[in-house]
N, C-alpha and C positions, 0 to 999 in steps of 0.2 A: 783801531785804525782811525788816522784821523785826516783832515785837508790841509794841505798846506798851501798856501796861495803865492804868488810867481806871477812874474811878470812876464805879460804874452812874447818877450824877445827872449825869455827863457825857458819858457814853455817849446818855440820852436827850434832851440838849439837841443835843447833836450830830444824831441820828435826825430831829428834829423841823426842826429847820435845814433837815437835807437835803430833808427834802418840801417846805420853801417853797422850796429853790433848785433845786428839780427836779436835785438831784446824789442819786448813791450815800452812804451814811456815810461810806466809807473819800475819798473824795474831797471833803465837806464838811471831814472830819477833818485833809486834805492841807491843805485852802486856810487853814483856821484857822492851821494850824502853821505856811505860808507868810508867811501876811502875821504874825503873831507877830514872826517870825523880824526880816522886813524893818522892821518899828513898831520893833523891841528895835538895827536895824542902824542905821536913820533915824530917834530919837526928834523932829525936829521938824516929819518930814512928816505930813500927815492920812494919813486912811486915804483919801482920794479920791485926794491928790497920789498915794500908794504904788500905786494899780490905775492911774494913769494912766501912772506910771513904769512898770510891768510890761508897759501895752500896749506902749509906746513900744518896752522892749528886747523885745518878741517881734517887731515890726515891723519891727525892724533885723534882727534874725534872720534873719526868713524873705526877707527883702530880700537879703542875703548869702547865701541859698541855703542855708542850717544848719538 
């Protein structure tokens, strides 16, 4: 685990997110970086196709026991 440092106007948009997604910050702050990640790895999926990819490979997962 490590810090990652953020500027306090992102800090509060992050806060504010979490209470409408009923997440913690540190886990609002996870999912942003995640889908980030996957939009910058997949620039031509949406951000629906990208959570619909995510279910799919956690579904295979847990399918295969992992």
């Amino acid at each position: 685990m490590g810090i990652v440092k953020i500027s306090d106007e992102l800090h509060d948009e992050v806060r504010e997110a979490s209470t409408v997604m009923s997440r913690s910050i540190n886990a609002q702050a996870e999912f942003w970086i995640k889908v980030g990640r996957l939009a910058e790895e997949n620039p031509t999926m949406t951000f629906i196709e990208i959570i619909a990819a995510e279910r799919q490979r956690v579904k295979a997962r847990e399918y295969q026991g992992k």
